[in-house]
Each structure stands twice: as structure tokens, then as C-alpha cells.
C-alpha positions, 0 to 999 in steps of 0.5 A: 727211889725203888728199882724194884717199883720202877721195874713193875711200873714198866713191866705192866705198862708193857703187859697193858698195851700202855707202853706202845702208845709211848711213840705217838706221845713222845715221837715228834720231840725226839725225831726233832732232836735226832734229826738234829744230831750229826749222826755218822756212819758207825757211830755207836748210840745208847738210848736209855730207858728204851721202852719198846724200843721205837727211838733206838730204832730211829737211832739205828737207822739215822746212817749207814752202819750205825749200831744202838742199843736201847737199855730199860730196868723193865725185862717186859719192855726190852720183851717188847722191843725184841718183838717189834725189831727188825734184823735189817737194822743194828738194834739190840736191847738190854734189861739193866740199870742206868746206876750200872750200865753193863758196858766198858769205858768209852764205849758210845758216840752218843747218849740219848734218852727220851722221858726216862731219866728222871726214873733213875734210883740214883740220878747222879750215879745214872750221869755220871755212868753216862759220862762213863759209857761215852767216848771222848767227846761224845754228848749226851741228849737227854729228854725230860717232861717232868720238870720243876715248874712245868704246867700240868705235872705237879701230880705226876708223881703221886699219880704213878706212885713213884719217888721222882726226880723233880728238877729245875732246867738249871738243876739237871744243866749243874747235874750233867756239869758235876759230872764232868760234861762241859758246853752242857746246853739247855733248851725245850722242844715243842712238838709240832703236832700241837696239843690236838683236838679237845674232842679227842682228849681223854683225861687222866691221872697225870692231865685231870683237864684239856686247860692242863695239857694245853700248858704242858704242850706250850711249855716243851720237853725240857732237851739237855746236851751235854759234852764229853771232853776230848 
């Protein structure tokens, strides 16, 4: 997979206004997962593929003193991040790769990452600098929407003209376990929101139709955790 696709891809999203919508589509699923997680005060987060930054924000307000840092391959998405953060709170942002993370062993308590991960030029050597970055027995949460056999994405990729990693559930709990994770948990996340009001959809290239979004919306975000051993 381009690096450099990618990164143009989010650069415009960013110029475009598209990647401020992100919130609102992806808001509910992810505030369920990090509502779930036993955050304590100073934990060290990394949010991956941060986009403009709204999930590390929740990350670094979720206890007193803790400290996360959202990393995106687009140097206009962290822009944006930047813009809308706050310095009453301990985020920061950083343009880089997943492949490269650009910090020291054992560095964070927890991964997260919601819709992103699935972008990377090389899935595998993304994990396992994930498992890299995190302390002993710190966990990965990572979300996904585009997985094998989800109703709805089957253009995906072809929509956005990008190379995407397109695995089944079992495939990405066998990416995180080759990586060295144990207790690696799958499960799906359904956004309490429901699929909204038909009158307000607006098809596009990913939905062509409501009936494809509503089989998306049932089917949930695929939520993959994952373990460092102690």
C-alpha cells in the first residue's frame, strides 16, 4: 500500500472540511470503548491515526493527568488537530507512520485507534511497533469498520482508490497474537445512535443506498483488544 496516497487522501479530507464530520460518524463507538477502559491518572495513550485529534482529546480527559498523543501519516490532519486543541489538557499531536512510530520501548499504557489501522502500508510491521510503544501489560483497542464481509463495504476501497487491508475478525485477532499479544479479544460495537432518519441520508460512494447503510449500522465496528505480557 502508498504511504504517499494515503497521506493525500487525508491531507484533502483535512482541506475539504471532510475530516471534521469524522466526530459525529465515529463519536458513539469510540466513547463506548473508552468509557470501558480502566484509564488511570497518568496513564500514558497513543491514538492512532488521530485525524483531528477529537478521540485523543477524549483519551486525555478521561483522568486527571493523563497524557495522549494522537499520531496521523497526514501533516494537515495533526494541523488541524492543533487548531482545535486545548492547553487545558495533555494532547499533542504528531505527523508519522504507524510502520515507524517515533518513540522509545515501553513508552504507553494504552493503544487505541479508531478506523485507521486498516490504512497502514504494512499492517503487520504497524502491530507489531504497537506492541513495541506499549508497556508491559499495556493493551491495544483498536477499531475498524471495514471488515471482511461487513455489509455495506464491499466498494470501499475502490471508492477512495486505495490498497486496503480487508480482514476477517479472526484474521486481525491472529495479526495482533503473531505479534506477540495474548488474551487478544474480539468483539463489535454498535453505535447507540442507531442508523438515523432515511430522510436525512445522503448517498455516496461508500453507502450508494439507506438499505446498505442500515446493514452496515446493525453489523457494529469490529473492537479488537489486545494484551502486552507483563
Amino acid at each position: 500500500m502508498s504511504t504517499d496516497a494515503t497521506t493525500e487522501t487525508f491531507d484533502e479530507w483535512a482541506r475539504s472540511g471532510r475530516a471534521d464530520r469524522m466526530e459525529t460518524s465515529h463519536g458513539d463507538v469510540a466513547a463506548q470503548v473508552i468509557e470501558g477502559l480502566l484509564i488511570r491518572p497518568g496513564f500514558q495513550i497513543l491514538d492512532l491515526g488521530c485525524g483531528t485529534g477529537w478521540a485523543t482529546r477524549l483519551l486525555a480527559q478521561a483522568a486527571p493527568g493523563v497524557g495522549a498523543v494522537g499520531v496521523d501519516v497526514s501533516p494537515e490532519m495533526v494541523a488541524r488537530a492543533e487548531e482545535l486543541s486545548s492547553l487545558r489538557i495533555r494532547a499533542r499531536y504528531e505527523a508519522g507512520s504507524f510502520e515507524a512510530l517515533d518513540f522509545p520501548d515501553g513508552r504507553f499504557d494504552i493503544a487505541f485507534s479508531m478506523e485507521a489501522l486498516y490504512y497502514a502500508a504494512d499492517l503487520p510491521g504497524a502491530v507489531s511497533e504497537i506492541f513495541r510503544v506499549l508497556k508491559p501489560a499495556g493493551t491495544a483497542e483498536i477499531l475498524v469498520d471495514l471488515v471482511e464481509g461487513r455489509p455495506g463495504t464491499e466498494t470501499w476501497p475502490e471508492a477512495l482508490g486505495l490498497e486496503l487491508a480487508v480482514l476477517s475478525p479472526e484474521a486481525w485477532g491472529a495479526l495482533f497474537e503473531g505479534a506477540g499479544f495474548e488474551d487478544v479479544g474480539l468483539g463489535r460495537i454498535v453505535d447507540r445512535r442507531g442508523a438515523g432518519d432515511e430522510a436525512e441520508f445522503e448517498a455516496g460512494d461508500c453507502f450508494p443506498d439507506w438499505e446498505s447503510y442500515v446493514a452496515f449500522h446493525a453489523d457494529g465496528s469490529l473492537h479488537v483488544h489486545a494484551k502486552k505480557p507483563a
